[in-house]
PAKOLLO-425105 format. One record per residue (C-alpha): residue in one letter; x, y, z. Coordinates in Angstrom, 1 decimal. Example, Ala and Ser with C-alpha at 12.3 -4.5 7.8 and 13.67 -1.06 7.14 Angstrom:
2
r aa=A	east=12.3	north=-4.5	up=7.8
r aa=S	east=13.7	north=-1.1	up=7.1
# end
This chain:
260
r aa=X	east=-12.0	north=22.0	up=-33.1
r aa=X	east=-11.6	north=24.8	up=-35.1
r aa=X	east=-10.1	north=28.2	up=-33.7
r aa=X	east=-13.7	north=30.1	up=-33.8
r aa=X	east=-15.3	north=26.9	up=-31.8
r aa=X	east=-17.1	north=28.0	up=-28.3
r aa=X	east=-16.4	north=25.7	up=-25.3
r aa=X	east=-16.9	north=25.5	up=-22.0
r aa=X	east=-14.0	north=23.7	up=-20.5
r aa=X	east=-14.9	north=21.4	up=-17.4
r aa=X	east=-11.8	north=19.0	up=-18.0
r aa=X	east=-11.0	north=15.3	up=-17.0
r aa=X	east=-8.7	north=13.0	up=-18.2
r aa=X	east=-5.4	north=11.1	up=-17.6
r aa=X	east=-2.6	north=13.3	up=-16.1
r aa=X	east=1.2	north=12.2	up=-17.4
r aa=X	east=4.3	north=12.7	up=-15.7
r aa=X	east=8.1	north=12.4	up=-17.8
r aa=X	east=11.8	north=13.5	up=-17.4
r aa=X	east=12.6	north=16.6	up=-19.9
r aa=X	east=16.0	north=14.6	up=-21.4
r aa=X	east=17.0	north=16.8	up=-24.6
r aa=X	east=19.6	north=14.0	up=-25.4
r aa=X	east=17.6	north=10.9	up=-25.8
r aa=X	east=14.0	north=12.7	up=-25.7
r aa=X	east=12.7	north=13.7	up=-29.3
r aa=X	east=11.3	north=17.1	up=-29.8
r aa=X	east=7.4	north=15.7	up=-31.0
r aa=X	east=7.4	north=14.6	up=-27.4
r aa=X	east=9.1	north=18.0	up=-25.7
r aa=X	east=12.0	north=15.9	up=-25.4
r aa=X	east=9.9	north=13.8	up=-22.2
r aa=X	east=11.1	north=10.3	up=-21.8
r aa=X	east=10.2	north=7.5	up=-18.7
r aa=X	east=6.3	north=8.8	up=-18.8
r aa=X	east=4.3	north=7.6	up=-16.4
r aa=X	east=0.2	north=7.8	up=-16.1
r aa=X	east=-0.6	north=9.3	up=-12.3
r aa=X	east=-3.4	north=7.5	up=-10.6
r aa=X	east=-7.1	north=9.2	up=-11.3
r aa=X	east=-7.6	north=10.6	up=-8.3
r aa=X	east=-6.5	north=14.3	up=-9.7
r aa=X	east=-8.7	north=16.9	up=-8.2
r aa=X	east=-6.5	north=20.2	up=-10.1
r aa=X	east=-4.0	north=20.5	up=-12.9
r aa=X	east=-3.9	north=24.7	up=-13.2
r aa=X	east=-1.4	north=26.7	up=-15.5
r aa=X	east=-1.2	north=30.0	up=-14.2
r aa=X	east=0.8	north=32.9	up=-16.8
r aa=X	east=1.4	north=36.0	up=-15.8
r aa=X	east=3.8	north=38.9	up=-17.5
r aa=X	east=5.8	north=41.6	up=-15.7
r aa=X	east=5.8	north=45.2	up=-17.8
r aa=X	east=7.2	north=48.2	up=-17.7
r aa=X	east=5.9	north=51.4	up=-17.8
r aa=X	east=8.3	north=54.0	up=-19.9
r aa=X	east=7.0	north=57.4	up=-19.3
r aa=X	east=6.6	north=60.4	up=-21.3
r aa=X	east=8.6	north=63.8	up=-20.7
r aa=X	east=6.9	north=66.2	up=-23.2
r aa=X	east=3.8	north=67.2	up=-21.5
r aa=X	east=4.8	north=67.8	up=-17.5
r aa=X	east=2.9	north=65.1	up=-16.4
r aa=X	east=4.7	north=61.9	up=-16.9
r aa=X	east=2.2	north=60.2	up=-18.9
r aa=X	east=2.7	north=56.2	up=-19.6
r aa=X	east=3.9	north=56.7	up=-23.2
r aa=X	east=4.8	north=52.6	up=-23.8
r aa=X	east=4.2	north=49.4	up=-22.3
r aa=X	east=7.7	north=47.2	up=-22.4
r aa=X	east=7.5	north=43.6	up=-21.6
r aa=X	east=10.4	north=42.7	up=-19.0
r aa=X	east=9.4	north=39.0	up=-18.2
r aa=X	east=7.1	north=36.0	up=-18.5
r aa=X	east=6.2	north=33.2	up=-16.8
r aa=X	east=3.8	north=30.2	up=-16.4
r aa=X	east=3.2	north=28.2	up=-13.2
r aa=X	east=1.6	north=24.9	up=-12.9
r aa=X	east=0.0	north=23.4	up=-9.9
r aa=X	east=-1.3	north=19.7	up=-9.8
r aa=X	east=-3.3	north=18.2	up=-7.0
r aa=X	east=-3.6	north=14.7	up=-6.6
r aa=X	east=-5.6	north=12.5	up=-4.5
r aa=X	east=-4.4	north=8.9	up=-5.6
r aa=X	east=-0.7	north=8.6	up=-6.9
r aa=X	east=2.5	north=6.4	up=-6.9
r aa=X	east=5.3	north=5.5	up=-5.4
r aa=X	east=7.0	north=7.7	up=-7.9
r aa=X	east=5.3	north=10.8	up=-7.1
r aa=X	east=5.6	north=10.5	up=-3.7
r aa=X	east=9.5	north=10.3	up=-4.4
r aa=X	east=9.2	north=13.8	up=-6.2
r aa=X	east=7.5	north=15.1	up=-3.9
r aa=X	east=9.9	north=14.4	up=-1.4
r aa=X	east=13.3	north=15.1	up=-3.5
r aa=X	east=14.2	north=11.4	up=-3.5
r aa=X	east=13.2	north=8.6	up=-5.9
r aa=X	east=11.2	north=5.6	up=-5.1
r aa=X	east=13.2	north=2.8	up=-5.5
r aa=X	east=12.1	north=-1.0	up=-5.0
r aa=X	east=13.9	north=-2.9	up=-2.4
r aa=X	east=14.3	north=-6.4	up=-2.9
r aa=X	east=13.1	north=-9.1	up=-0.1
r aa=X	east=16.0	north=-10.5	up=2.2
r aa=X	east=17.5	north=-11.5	up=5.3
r aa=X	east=19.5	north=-9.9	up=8.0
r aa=X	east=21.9	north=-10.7	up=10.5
r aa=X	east=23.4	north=-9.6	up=13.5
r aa=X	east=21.1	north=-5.6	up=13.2
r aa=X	east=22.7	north=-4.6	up=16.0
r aa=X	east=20.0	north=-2.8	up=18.9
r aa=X	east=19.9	north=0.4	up=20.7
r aa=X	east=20.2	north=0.3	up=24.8
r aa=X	east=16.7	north=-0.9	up=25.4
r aa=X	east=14.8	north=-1.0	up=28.3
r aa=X	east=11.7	north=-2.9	up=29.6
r aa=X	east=8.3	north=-1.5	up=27.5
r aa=X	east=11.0	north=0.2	up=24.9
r aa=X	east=9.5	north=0.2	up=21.4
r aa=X	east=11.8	north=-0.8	up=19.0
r aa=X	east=11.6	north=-1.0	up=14.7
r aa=X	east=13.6	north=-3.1	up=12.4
r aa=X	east=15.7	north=-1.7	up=9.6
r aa=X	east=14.0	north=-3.1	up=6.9
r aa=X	east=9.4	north=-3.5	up=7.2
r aa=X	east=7.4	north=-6.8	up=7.0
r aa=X	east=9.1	north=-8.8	up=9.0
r aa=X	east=9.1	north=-12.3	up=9.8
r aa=X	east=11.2	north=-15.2	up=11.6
r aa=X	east=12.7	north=-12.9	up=14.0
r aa=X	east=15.2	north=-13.9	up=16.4
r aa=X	east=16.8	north=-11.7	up=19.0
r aa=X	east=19.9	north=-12.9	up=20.9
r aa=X	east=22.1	north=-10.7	up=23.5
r aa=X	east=26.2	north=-10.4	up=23.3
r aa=X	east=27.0	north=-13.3	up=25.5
r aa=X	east=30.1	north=-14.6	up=24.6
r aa=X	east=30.2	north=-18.3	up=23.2
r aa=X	east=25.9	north=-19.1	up=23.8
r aa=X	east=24.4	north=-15.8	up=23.4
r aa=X	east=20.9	north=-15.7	up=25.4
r aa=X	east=17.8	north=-16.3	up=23.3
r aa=X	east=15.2	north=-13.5	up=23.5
r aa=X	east=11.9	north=-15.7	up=23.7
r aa=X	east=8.9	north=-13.7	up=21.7
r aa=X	east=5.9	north=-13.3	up=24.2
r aa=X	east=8.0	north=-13.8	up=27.4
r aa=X	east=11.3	north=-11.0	up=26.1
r aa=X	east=9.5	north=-9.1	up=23.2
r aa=X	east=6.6	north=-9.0	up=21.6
r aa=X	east=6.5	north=-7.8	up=17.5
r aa=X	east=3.0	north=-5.4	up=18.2
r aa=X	east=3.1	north=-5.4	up=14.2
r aa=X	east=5.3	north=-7.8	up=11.2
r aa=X	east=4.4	north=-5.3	up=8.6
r aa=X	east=5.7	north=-2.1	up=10.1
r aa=X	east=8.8	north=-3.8	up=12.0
r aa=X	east=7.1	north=-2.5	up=15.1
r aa=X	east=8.4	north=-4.2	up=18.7
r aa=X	east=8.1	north=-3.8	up=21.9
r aa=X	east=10.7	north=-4.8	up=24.6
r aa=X	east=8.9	north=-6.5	up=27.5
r aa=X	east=11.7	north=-8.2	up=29.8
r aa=X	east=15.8	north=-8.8	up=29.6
r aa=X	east=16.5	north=-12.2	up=30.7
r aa=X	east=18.6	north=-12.4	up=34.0
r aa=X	east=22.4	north=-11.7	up=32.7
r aa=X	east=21.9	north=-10.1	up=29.5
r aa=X	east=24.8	north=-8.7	up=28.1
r aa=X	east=24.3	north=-5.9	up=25.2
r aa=X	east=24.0	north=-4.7	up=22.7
r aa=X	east=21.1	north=-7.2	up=21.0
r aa=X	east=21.2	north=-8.5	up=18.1
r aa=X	east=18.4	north=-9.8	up=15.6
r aa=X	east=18.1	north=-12.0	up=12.4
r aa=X	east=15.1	north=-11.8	up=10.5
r aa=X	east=13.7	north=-11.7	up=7.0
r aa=X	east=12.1	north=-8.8	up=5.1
r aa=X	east=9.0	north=-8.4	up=2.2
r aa=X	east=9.7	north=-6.5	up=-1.1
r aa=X	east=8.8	north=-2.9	up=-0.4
r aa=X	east=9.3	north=0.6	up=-1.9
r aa=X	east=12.1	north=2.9	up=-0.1
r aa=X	east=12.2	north=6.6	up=-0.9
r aa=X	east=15.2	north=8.4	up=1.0
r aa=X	east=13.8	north=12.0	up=1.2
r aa=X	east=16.0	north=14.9	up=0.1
r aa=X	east=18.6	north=12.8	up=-1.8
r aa=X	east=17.5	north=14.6	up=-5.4
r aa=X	east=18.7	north=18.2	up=-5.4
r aa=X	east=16.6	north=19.4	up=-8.3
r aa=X	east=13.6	north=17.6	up=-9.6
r aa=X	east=12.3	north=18.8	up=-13.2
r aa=X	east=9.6	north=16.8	up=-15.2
r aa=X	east=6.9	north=17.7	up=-17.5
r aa=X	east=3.8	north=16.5	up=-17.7
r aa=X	east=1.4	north=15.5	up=-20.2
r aa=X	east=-2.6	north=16.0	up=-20.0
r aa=X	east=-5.4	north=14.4	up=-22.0
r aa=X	east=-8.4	north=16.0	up=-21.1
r aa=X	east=-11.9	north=16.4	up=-22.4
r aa=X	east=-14.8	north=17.8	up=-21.4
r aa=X	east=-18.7	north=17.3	up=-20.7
r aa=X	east=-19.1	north=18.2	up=-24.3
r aa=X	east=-16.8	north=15.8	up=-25.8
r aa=X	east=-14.5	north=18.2	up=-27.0
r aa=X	east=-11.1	north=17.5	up=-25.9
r aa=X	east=-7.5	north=19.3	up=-25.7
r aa=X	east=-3.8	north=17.9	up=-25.5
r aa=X	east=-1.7	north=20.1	up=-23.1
r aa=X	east=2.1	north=19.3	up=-22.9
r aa=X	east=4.5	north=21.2	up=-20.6
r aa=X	east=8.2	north=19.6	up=-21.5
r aa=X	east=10.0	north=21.1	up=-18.2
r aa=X	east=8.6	north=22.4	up=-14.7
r aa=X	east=10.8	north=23.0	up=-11.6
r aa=X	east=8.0	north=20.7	up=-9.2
r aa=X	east=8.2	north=21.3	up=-6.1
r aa=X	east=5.8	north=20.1	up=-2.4
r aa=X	east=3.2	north=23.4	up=-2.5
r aa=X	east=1.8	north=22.9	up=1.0
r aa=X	east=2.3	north=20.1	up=3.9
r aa=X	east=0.9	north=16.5	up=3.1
r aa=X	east=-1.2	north=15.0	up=5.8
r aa=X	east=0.0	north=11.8	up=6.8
r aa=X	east=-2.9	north=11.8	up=10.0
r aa=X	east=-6.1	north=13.3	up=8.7
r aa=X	east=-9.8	north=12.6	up=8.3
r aa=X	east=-10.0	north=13.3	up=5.1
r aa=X	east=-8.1	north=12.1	up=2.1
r aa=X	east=-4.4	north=13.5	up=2.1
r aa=X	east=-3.7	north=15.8	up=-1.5
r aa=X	east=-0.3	north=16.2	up=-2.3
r aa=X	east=-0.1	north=18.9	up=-4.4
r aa=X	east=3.1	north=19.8	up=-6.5
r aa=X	east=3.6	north=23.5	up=-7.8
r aa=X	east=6.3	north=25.0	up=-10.1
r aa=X	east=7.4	north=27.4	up=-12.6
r aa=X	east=7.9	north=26.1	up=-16.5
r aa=X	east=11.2	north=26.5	up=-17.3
r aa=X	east=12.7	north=28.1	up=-21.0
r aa=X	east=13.5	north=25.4	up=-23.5
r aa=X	east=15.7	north=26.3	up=-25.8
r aa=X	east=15.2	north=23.8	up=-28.5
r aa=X	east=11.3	north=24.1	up=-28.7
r aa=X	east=11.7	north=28.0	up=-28.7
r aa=X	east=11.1	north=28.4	up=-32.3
r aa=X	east=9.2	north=25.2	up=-32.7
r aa=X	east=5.9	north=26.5	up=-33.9
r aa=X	east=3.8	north=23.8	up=-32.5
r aa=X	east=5.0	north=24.2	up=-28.7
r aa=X	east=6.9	north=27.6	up=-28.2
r aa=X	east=9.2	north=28.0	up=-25.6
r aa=X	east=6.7	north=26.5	up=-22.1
r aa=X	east=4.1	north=24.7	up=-23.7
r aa=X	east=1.8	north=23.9	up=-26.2
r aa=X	east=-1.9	north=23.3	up=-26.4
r aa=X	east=-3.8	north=21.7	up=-28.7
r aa=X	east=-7.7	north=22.0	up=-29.5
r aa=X	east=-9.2	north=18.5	up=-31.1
# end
């Protein structure tokens, strides 16, 4: 597209998240490495900029009349909504990263004080071959599933307590083996700065490359984890200065657009 080009801009296309990592990033990429493609589902990606002034006034004619206009900050904000997504942006989402846990076994997970229709969840989901025995010294007491316990659902580790056999002693223990499944321990980042990268196009065909190397994301809003409705998680933040794209002519110092 050439500068003098008309459009009318009702953009799709495939949203990128990356890391901003000035030492092993390269500056045609705005220093973005481990970039990722979110899922379609992406209902907003906005870029708000805004720029505070100041007003210097005049003192000649007894009426303090502006006299200049002095720039005293700038800023850009980004806001993406999302629909479908990942693991991964789930984990930024919630200041932790979404790492895979491998499947297993466990012995001897040790029980709270239970007490007859208690609900009870293992350590680790999607559970199977689980055994339950009490602390009885020598032949610890078998828990018998359907007669003790019942597991209401393998998947979610979900269990309900429905009798102690005579003599019990505690605690309880259990043994049981675990699925593959994707952990992400909330609040365990203390700052979480990406960038993301946008390939969008319009109804016309035309199409535009936006790339914003650094953003402070943050959760803008409460995610709905019981709704009837789709949930949106929707991330907000402001672009952050880099320094060694600040005289690059092709992004500036927040971001860089380009018409095609």
């Amino acid at each position: 597209m050439t500068p003098n080009q008309n459009m009318m801009w009702d953009g799709q296309g495939p949203v990128m998240i990356g890391r901003f990592d000035p030492v092993n990033g390269t500056p045609a990429m705005g220093y973005l490495v481990d970039v990722y493609r979110i899922g379609c589902g992406t209902s907003a990606l906005t870029t708000s900029l805004s720029v505070e002034k100041k007003i210097i006034k005049e003192s000649c004619s007894g009426q303090r009349l502006a006299l200049k206009e002095r720039e005293t900050a700038k800023q850009l904000e980004v806001k993406l909504d999302m629909i479908q997504f990942s693991g991964r942006t789930l984990g930024i989402a919630l200041y932790g990263d979404a790492v895979v846990s491998a499947a297993g076994t466990v012995t001897d997970e040790v029980l709270p004080t239970l007490k007859e229709g208690d609900y009870f969840v293992t350590r680790h989901p999607d559970v199977s071959s689980l055994v339950i025995e009490d602390s009885t010294a020598i032949t610890p007491l078998v828990y018998v599933a359907g007669t003790h316990y019942e597991v209401e659902d393998a998947k979610h580790g979900r269990c309900r307590l429905i009798a102690h056999p005579a003599g019990h002693v505690e605690p309880l223990k259990m043994d049981y083996s675990y699925g593959e499944y994707t952990n992400i321990p909330a609040f365990t980042k203390s700052g979480v700065e990406r960038g993301i990268l946008f390939s969008g196009i319009n109804g016309d065909g035309q199409r535009a490359r936006i790339l914003i190397p650094r953003i402070s994301l943050a959760p803008n809003g409460g995610f709905s984890w019981i709704a009837e409705e789709e949930a949106t998680l929707s991330l907000s933040g402001q672009a952050l200065y880099v320094d060694q794209l600040a005289t690059d002519a092709d992004f500036g110092p927040f971001m860089r657009v380009d018409l095609i």
